[in-house]
N, C-alpha and C positions, 0 to 999 in steps of 0.2 A: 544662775547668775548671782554673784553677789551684792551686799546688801548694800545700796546708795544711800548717801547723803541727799535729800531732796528740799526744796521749798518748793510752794506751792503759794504763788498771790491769790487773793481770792479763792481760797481752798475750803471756804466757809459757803462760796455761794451754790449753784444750780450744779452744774458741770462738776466744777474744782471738787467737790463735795467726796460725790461718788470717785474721781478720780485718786483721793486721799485713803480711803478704803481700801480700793483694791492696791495702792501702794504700800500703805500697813500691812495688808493681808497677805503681800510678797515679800515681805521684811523689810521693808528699806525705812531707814529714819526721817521723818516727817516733821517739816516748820509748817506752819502756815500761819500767812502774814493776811492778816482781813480785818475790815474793820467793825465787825460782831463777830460775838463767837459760833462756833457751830452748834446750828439749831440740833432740837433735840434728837432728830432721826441718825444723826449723825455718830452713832456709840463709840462705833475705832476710835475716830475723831477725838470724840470727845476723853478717852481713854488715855489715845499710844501717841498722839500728835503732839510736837510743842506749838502751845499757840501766842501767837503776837498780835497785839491788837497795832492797827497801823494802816495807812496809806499809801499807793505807791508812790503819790507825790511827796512824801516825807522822806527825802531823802536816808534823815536819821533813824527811822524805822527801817527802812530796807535795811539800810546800815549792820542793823541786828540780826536780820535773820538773812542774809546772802554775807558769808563768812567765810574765811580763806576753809577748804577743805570740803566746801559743798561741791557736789558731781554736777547737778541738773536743776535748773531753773524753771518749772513751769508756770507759765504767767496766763494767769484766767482772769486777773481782775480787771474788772472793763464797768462802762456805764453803756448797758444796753436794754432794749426797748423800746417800741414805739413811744410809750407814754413817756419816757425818759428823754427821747431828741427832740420830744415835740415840747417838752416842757421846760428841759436845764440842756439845751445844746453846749452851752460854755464849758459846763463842767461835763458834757462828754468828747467834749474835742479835748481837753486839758486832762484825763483821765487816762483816754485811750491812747493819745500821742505823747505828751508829757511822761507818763507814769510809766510809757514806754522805753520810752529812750533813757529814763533813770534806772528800770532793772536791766538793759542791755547795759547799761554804763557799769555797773558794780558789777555784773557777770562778768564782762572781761576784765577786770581787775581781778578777781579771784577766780581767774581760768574754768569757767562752771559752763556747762553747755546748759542749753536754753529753746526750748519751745513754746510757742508764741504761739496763744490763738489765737485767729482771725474769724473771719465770717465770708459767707456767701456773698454778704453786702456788699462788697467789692467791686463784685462783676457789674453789680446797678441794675438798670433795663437793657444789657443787650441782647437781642431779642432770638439770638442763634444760638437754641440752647439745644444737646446740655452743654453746658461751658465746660473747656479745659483752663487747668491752670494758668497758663502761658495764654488766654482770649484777653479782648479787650474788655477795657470798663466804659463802659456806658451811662451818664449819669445827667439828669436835670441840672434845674435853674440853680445857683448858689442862694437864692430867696427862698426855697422849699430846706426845711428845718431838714425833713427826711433824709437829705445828702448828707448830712452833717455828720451823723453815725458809719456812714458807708466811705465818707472822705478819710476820717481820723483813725480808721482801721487799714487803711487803703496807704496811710503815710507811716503807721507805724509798721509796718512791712515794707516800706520802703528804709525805713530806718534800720531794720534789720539785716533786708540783704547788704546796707552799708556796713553795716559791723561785722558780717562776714568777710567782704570783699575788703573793706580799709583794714581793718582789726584782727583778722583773721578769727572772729568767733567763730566757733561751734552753735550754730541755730539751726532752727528749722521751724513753720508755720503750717499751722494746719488749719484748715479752712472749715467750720463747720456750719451744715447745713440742716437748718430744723429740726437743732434736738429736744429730744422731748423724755418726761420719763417721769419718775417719785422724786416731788423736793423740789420742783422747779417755781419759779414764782408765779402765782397766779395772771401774770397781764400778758400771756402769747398764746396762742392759739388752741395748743390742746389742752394748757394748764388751764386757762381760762374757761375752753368749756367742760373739760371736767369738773372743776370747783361750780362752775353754777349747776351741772348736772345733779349733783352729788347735795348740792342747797338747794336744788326744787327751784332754783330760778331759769328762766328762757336764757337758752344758747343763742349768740350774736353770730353772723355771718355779715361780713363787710360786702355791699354790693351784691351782686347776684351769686358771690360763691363759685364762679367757674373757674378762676385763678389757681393756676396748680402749684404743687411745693412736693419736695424729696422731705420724707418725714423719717427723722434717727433716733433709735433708742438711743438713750441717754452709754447704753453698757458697753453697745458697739462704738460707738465716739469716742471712750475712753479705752477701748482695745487697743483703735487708731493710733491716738495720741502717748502710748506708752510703747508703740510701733516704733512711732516717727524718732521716742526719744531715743528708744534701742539702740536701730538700724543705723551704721557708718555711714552709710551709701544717702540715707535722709539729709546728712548735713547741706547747707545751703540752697535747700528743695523747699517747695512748697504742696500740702497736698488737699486736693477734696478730699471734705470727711464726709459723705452723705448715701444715702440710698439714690439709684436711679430708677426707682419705681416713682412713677409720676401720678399724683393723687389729688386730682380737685382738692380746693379747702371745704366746700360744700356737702363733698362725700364723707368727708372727714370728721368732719363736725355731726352730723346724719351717725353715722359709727360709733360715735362715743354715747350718743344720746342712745341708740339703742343697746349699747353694751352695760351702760352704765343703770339703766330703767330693770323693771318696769315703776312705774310707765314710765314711757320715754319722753326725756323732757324736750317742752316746745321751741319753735327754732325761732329768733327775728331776725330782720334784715334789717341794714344799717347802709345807709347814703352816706361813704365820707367825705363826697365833696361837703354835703350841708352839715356836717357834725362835726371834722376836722379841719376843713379849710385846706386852701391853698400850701398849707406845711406839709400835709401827707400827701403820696402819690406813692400807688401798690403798685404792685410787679405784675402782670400775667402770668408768668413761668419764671420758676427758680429751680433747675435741675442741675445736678453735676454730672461731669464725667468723672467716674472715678478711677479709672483703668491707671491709672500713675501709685495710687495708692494701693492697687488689686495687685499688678507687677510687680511692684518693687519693694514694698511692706509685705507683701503677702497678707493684704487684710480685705476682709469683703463681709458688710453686714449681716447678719446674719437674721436677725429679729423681724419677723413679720409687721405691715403698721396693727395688724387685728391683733396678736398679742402682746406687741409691746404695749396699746393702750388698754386691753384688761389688765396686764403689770401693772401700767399708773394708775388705771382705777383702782385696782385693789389695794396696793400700798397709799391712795389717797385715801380709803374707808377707814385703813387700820391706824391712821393720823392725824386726829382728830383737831389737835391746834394747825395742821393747813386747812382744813376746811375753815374753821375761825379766820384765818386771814383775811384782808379785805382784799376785796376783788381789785385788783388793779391796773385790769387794762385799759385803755385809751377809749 
């Protein structure tokens, strides 16, 4: 295949990161538009990328780096996290939906096809899992903060398949589900307990732990997602990006402590009704179906959860400013 023109929103953060790498690493010419530069793991990056500091909401910053001539738009930048809707929901509904609908705006201005990432959030709690693409959403009170992140991702795919269907863009959304990997920010589930692993501080477990999740290397999510942007037949799709291996978080967490030891560090448990309040409310199961992505991509995870998280432990030993980082979950 030959060499794209590419941007990349948020190519600086978790995801976008590693996705910028392996674009480098296929030749293709690299923006990225973030508002930090790329942290130090980041060497392509930081090397063979042009970087822009900037906003999605900044219209005039997108401006710069979505330019007549560019092939593919992949837009990562989002405000996600528990800690993040439980604490600035304003600026994650005006990030995720706003920020959206200005790079689909300049994408079809200058004819750029465009993939969108979404979240499992979507689906919310309904309770008939594994979800396909096309199930319904399922979602709480508008009083619980926790919707707020699942709503604003939920409309800018809505906004999307309008620019398909009105605009005739070239889009496609991928949906991903509990990725994990080296680089990710300390405040979700296994970045969190590995960084306290790793500092000798006790692993958090929310509630009793029985709540399951499809847990994704970081390397298979980005196979996906340069699948979706390949593939003709992707245009106007939407796909799960996830494992359907179904994993307690309990088990999970138990995993990393013993992977990451000796000795293995200690577990606590965490009540979020009396620590979070009435804004949080967890999932019981969050699984995908992935068969739409497995058919029609021809993609299917590959990464065990046991060694994708020795990968992250070990690339978190050998980076020593993430363990520095302040722990930042919820």
């Amino acid at each position: 295949m030959s060499a794209s023109r590419v941007v990349v929103t948020g190519g600086c953060g978790f995801i976008g990161g590693h996705l910028v790498e392996r674009l480098i690493s296929r030749g293709d010419e690299v923006t990225i538009l973030d508002r930090t530069p790329p942290p130090p793991h980041q060497k392509l990056a930081r090397q063979h990328a042009r970087y822009l500091e900037g906003d999605v909401l900044d219209t005039a910053a997108l401006r710069r780096a979505v330019t007549d001539g560019v092939d593919v738009v992949f837009h990562l930048a989002a405000m996600v996290g528990v800690d993040q809707y439980l604490a600035r929901p304003l600026e994650v509904i005006d990030v995720n939906l706003m920020g959206t609908r200005n790079v689909l705006d300049l994408a079809s201005g200058v004819g750029a096809k465009v993939v969108i990432a979404s979240t499992s959030e979507v689906f919310g709690k309904n309770p008939s899992v594994p979800w396909r693409e096309d199930d319904d959403r399922v979602l709480g009170s508008t009083a619980a903060d926790r919707w707020a992140y699942s709503s604003s991702k939920a409309l800018a795919e809505h906004l999307t398949f309008g620019f398909v269907r009105q605009r005739r863009l070239q889009a496609t959304i991928v949906r991903y589900f509990n990725v994990y990997g080296g680089g990710q920010r300390p405040g979700f589930i296994v970045s969190r307990s590995v960084h306290r692993a790793l500092n000798g501080r006790p692993l958090v477990v929310y509630d009793t732990g029985d709540q399951t999740r499809s847990f994704t290397y970081v390397q298979d999510a980005v196979g996906a997602t340069l699948l979706a942007a390949d593939h003709p037949a992707a245009i106007g799709e939407a796909f799960n990006v996830g494992s359907m291996t179904e994993t307690t978080v309990g088990d999970t967490i138990r995993l990393i402590s013993e992977l990451a030891g000796p000795p293995s560090a200690p577990i606590s448990y965490v009540d979020t009704q009396a620590t979070l309040g009435q804004a949080y409310e967890d999932l019981n199961r969050r699984i995908p179906d992935n068969t739409k992505a497995r058919t029609l991509l021809r993609w299917n995870p590959t990464t065990t959860l046991k060694d994708g998280l020795a990968q992250t432990i070990a690339w978190a030993r050998d980076n020593p400013w993430w363990l520095a980082l302040p722990d930042s979950g919820a």
